[in-house]
C-alpha positions in Angstrom: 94.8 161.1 140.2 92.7 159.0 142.7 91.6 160.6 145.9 91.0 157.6 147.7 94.2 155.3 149.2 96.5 153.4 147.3 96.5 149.6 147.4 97.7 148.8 150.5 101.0 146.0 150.5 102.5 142.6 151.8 105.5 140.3 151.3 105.7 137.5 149.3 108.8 135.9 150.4 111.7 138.7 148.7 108.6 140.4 147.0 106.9 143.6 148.3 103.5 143.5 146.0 100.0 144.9 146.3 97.2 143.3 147.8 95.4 143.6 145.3 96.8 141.7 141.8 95.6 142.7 137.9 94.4 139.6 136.5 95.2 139.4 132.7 93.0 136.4 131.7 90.5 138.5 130.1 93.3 139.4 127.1 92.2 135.7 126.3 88.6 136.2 125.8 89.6 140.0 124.0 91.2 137.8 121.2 89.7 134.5 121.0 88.4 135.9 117.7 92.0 135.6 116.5 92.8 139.5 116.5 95.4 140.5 119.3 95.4 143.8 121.0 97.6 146.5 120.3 100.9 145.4 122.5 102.1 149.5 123.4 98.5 150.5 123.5 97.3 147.2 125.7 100.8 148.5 128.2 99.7 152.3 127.9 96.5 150.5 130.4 99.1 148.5 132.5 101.0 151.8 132.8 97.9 153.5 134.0 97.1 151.1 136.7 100.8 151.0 137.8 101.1 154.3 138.3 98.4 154.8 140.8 99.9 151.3 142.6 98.5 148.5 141.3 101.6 147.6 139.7 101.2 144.0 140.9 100.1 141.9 137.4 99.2 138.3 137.1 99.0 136.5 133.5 99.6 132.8 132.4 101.8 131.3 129.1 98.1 130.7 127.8 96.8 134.1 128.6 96.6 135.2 124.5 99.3 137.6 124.4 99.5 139.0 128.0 103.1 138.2 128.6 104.0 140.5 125.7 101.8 143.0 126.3 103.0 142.9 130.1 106.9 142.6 128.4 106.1 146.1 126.8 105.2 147.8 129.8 108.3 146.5 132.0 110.9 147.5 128.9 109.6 151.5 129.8 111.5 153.3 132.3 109.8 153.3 135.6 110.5 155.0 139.2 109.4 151.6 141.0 109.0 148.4 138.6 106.1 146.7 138.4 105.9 143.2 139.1 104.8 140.3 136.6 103.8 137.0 137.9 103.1 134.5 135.3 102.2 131.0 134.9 103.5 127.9 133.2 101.1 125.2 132.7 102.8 122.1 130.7 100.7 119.1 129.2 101.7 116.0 131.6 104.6 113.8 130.9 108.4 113.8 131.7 109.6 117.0 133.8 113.1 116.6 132.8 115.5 119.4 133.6 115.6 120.7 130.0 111.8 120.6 129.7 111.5 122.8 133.0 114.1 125.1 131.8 112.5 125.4 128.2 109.3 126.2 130.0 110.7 129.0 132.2 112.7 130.4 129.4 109.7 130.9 126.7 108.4 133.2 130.2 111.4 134.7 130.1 111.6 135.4 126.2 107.9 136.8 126.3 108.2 139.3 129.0 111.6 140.3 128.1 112.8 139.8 131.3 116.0 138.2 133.0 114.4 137.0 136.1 110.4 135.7 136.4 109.1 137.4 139.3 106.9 134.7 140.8 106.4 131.5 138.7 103.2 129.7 139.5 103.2 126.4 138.4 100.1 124.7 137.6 99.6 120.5 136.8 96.4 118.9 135.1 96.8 115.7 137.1 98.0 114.7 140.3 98.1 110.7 139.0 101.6 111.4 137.0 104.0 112.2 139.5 106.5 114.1 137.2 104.6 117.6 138.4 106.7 117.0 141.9 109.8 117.1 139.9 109.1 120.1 137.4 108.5 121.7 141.1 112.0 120.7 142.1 113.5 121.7 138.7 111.9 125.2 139.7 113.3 125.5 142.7 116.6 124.3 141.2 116.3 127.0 138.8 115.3 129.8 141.4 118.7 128.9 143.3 120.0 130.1 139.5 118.5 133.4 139.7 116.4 132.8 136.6 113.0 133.4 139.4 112.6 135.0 142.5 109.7 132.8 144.0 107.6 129.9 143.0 103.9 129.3 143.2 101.6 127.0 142.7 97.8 127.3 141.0 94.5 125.3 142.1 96.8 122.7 144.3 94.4 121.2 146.6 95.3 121.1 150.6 96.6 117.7 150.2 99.2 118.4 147.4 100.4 121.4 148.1 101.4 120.0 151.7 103.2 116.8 149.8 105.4 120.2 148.1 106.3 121.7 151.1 106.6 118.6 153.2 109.2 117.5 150.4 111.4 120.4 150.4 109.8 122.3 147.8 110.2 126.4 148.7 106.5 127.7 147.2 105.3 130.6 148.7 101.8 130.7 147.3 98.7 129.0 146.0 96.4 131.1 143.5 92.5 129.2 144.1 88.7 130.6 143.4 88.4 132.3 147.0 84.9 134.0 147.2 81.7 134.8 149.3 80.6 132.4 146.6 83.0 129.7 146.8 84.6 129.7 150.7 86.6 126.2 150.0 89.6 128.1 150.5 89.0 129.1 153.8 88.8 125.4 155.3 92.1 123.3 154.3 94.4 125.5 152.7 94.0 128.1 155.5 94.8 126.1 158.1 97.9 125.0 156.3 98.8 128.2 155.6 98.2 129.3 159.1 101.2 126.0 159.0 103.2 127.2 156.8 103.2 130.6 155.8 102.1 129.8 152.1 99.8 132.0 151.3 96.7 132.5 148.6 95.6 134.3 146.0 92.5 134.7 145.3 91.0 134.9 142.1 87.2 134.9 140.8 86.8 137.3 144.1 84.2 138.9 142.0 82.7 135.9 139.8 83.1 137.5 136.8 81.7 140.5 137.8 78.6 138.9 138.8 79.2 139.7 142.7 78.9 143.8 141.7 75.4 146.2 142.5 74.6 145.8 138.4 73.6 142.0 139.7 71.6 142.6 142.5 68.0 142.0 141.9 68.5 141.1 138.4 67.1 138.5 136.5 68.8 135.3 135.9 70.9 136.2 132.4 69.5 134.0 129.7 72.9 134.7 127.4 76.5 135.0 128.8 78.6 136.1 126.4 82.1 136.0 128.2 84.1 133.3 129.5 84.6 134.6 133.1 80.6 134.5 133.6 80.3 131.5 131.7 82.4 130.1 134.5 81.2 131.5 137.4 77.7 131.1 136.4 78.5 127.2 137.1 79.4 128.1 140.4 76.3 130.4 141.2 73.9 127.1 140.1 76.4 124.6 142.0 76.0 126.7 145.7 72.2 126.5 145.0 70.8 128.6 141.5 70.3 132.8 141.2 68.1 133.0 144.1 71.0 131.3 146.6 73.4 134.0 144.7 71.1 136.8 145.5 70.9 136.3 148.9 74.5 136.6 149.1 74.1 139.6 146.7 71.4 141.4 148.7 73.4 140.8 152.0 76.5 142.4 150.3 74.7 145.5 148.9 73.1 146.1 152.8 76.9 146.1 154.1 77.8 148.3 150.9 75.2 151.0 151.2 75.9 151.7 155.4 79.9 151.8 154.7 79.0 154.0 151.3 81.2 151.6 148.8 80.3 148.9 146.5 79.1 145.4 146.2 82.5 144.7 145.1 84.0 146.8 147.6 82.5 143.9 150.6 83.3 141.0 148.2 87.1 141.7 148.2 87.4 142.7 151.5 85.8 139.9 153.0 88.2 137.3 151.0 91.5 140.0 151.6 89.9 139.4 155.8 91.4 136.0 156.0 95.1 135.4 157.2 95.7 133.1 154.7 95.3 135.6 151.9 98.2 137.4 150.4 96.7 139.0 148.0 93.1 139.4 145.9 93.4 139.2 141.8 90.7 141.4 139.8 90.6 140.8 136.5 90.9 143.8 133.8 89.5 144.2 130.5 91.6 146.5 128.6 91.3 149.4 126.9 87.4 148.7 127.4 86.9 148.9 131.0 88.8 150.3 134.0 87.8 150.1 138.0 90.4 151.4 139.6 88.6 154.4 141.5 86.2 151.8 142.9 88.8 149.2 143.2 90.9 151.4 145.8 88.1 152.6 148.1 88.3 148.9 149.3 91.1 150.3 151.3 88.9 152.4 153.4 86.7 149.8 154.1 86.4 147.4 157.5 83.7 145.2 158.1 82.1 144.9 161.2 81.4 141.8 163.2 77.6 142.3 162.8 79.0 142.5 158.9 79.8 139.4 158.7 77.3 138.1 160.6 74.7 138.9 157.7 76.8 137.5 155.2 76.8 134.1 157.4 73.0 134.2 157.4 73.0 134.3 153.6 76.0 132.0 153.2 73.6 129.4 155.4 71.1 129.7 152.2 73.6 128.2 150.2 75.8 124.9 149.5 78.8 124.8 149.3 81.1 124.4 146.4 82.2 120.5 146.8 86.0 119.0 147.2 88.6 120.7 147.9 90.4 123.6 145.5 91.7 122.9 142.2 88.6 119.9 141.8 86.7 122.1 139.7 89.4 120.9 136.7 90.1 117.6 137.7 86.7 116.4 138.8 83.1 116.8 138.4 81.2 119.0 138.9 83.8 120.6 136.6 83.4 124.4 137.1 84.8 125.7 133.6 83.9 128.2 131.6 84.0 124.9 128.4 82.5 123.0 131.4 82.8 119.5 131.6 86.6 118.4 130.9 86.8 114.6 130.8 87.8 114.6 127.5 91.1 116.8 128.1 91.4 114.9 131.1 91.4 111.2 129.1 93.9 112.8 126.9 96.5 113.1 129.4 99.5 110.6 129.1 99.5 108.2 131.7 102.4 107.8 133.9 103.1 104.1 133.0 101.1 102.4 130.0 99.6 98.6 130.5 101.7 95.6 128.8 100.9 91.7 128.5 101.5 89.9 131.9 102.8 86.3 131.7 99.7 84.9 132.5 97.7 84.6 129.2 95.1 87.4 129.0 96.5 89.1 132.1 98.2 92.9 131.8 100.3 94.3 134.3 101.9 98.1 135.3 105.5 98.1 135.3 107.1 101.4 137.0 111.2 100.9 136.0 111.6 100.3 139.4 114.9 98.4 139.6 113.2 96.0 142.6 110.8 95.1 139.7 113.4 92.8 138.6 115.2 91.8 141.5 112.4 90.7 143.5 110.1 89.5 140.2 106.8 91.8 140.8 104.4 94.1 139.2 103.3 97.7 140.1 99.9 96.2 139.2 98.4 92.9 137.6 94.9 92.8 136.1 93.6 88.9 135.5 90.5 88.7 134.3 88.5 91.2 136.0 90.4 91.6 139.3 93.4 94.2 139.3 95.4 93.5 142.3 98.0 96.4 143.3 101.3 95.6 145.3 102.4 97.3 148.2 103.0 101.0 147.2 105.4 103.6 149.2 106.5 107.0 148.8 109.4 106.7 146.2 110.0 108.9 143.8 112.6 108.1 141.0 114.7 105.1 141.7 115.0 105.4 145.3 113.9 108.9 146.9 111.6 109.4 149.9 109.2 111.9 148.9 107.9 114.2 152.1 110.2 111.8 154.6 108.7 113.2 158.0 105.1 113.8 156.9 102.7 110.7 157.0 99.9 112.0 155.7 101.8 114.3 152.9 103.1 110.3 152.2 100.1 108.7 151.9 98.5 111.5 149.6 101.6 110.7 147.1 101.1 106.7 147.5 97.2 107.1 146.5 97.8 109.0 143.6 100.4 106.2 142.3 97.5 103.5 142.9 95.0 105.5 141.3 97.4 106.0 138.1 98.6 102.0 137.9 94.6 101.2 138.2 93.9 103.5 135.4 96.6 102.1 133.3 94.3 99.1 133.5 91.3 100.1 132.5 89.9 100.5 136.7 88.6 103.6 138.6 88.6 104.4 141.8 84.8 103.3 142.7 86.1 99.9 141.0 88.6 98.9 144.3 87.1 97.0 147.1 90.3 96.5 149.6 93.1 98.6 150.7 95.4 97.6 153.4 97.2 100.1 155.1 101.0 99.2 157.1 102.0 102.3 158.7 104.9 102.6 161.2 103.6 104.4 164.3 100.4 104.5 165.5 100.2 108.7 166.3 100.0 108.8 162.5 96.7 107.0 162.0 94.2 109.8 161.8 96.5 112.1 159.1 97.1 108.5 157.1 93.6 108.1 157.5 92.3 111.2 156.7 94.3 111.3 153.4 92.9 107.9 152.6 89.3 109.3 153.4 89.7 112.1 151.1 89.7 109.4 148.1 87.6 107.0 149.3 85.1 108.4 152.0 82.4 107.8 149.4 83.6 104.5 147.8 84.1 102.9 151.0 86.2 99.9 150.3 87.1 97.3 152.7 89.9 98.2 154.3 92.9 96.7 157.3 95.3 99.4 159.2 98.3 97.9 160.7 100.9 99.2 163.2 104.6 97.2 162.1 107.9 97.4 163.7 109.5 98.8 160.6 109.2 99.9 156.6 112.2 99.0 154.7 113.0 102.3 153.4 112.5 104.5 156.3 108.7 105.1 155.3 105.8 105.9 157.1 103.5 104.2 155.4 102.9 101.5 152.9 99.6 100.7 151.0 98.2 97.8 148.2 94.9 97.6 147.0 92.2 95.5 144.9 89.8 96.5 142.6 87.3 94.5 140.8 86.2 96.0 137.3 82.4 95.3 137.2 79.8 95.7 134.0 79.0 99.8 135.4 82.8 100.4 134.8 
């Protein structure tokens, strides 16, 4: 039995977990060879971990067999149930009711449960619109007792506040939160301080890489798991292994006067932040188990002068760039495979290009029933030139996504721009105008911010107008045109 606290606990919405979560994902790497781990021996560990309170346990549909294994331990009688939060992450395309339900249901079928505990949602790109309506579908399906909560994973600041501005009930975010990557503590802390969503961390430890065994070490020539292979991108991102060890060497002097480990400091500076519900430490079963060390982070509190050093040494640094979440949807893509353009390319687009009437030209047609009324295009490309008609808010036939929320608006209308100029063969660095209409002028900075956040370094020309009205009720109403050159 440990003589050092149990994890200490919060809410998550109708859920009383601990603060700090086991992360599954190494079962993955344990059988990419192809052989799975023992399913009653692999929840024998599980058991183990529960039963001195961390009985909180975070896996994902592509996790190798986790859910299973996690499905054992739950079918075992228990004096307080531990909890199993688990991911569904679906290719792109149509998020029709069955789909959604499909999804949730192969959860349900793995863990052997009647109810998902928290289902964190997770979409590859933000350009096909359909991940707002599996989020819906969700939230449809919590209202049906089949989960108790929703979450989201790696949503940027910008996203996740189009969900919540449009009704959707999430009450979390799981992002890379670290004293090596701090993204999380700009833009999604201040919206959670918002909206009460609230983060999980993972990668609090890189890998294991922010732990005494690092400190003063050599660069590693080899990495032979994926976790490292990762967050080895992220040490040479903020700045190479000299950067990382002056956050290392800062941790270890904080470590050695509060007698815990390197470790210790890491998580407790990320569990620090209001925004944080909730720290996720990975666990390699059966091989390797931290839990003594894992639970004196519950007698630790840093000091101010604490996190004074770890500012100096942060100041040594870069930062990680974008926003949460770009690190699989962007370069510099921060991947244990690293760089994921061609999964990306693979991704069905939300509308597909067709002949326009104008010999040569193609054009983007949405199934918007307006198309036809009014005789337009989403999108027209003629020659070189792509010209993209005023865009709005809608989703479906006719709804107004995020109605009171200009910015959360805007976010939504740039991601249906982006998609019709990929459909034709442009890219974002490829437009040169974008005229803005927006209804009332104490909007401007959010719409304009949100537009920034695309385009602050392309820089197209660009016109903001104040009108009377939208028809629709929206806020805000945007076209653009792009010019495909010969460095597309």
């Amino acid at each position: 039995m440990l003589d050092t606290p149990r994890p200490a606990r919060t809410r998550l919405g109708s859920l009383d977990i601990a603060q700090t979560l086991v992360g599954l994902w190494q079962v993955a790497d344990m059988e990419k060879d192809g052989e799975t781990l023992d399913p009653d021996k692999a929840a024998d560990d599980l058991a183990a971990y529960a039963r001195v309170g961390f009985d909180t346990f975070d896996m994902a549909d592509h996790y190798g067999s986790a859910e299973i294994i996690a499905g054992r331990m739950l079918a075992r009688p228990s004096d307080r149930r531990p909890l199993a939060f688990t991911k569904w992450c679906p290719k792109p395309g149509p998020m029709t009711p069955e789909v959604v339900r499909a999804g949730v249901q192969e959860r349900l079928d793995r863990l052997g449960v009647d109810r998902v505990d928290l289902l964190q949602f997770h979409w590859w790109s933000f350009q096909h619109p359909a991940w707002l309506d599996a989020l819906h579908e969700l939230a449809e399906l919590r209202e049906q007792g089949l989960v108790a909560e929703i979450g989201v994973t790696n949503f940027d600041a910008d996203h996740l506040r189009v969900a919540l501005k449009d009704g959707v009930p999430l009450v979390s975010n799981q992002v890379s939160f670290s004293l090596v990557d701090r993204r999380a503590a700009g833009a999604l802390s201040a919206l959670s301080r918002e909206t009460g969503v609230k983060l999980f961390a993972y990668g609090t430890l890189c890998g294991g890489f922010l732990s005494d065994k690092w400190v003063g070490a050599p660069d590693p020539a080899a990495i032979g798991d994926w976790s490292k292979m990762k967050y080895r991108r992220f040490i040479e991102t903020i700045g190479g292994w000299d950067a990382f060890q002056a956050i290392l060497h800062a941790a270890k002097g904080i470590a050695d006067k509060h007698g815990v480990s390197v470790s210790n400091v890491a998580t407790r500076w990320v569990l620090d932040h209001d925004a944080v519900a909730a720290t996720i430490i990975g666990a390699r079963l059966g091989e390797a188990e931290h839990m003594a060390d894992n639970a004196r982070l519950f007698t630790l509190s840093l000091e101010a002068d604490d996190r004074a050093t770890l500012d100096v040494a942060f100041a040594q640094t870069k930062m990680v760039p974008g926003d949460c979440g770009d690190e699989y949807r962007k370069p510099p893509f921060l991947t244990a495979s690293g760089d994921l353009s061609h999964h990306l390319d693979a991704i069905p687009r939300a509308h597909e290009a067709e002949p326009a009437a104008r010999p040569g030209a193609t054009r983007v047609l949405t199934g918007s029933e307006w198309e036809d009324i009014a005789g337009y295009a989403r999108a027209q490309r003629v020659g070189e030139r792509v010209f993209v008609s005023g865009t709005t808010a809608t989703a479906g036939a006719a709804r107004v996504v995020a109605p009171d929320d200009a910015g959360a608006q805007t976010t939504y209308v740039l991601d249906k721009i982006l998609a019709a100029l990929s459909a034709l063969g442009a890219r974002p660095e490829d437009v040169g105008r974008t005229r803005i209409y927006i209804t009332d002028e104490a909007d401007v900075e959010a719409i304009s911010r949100a537009h920034g956040r695309v385009f602050g370094a392309i820089k197209p020309a660009n016109t903001l107008v104040v009108v009377a009205g939208l028809i629709g009720g929206y806020k805000v109403e945007i076209e653009a045109e792009a010019v495909i050159g010969d460095a597309a």
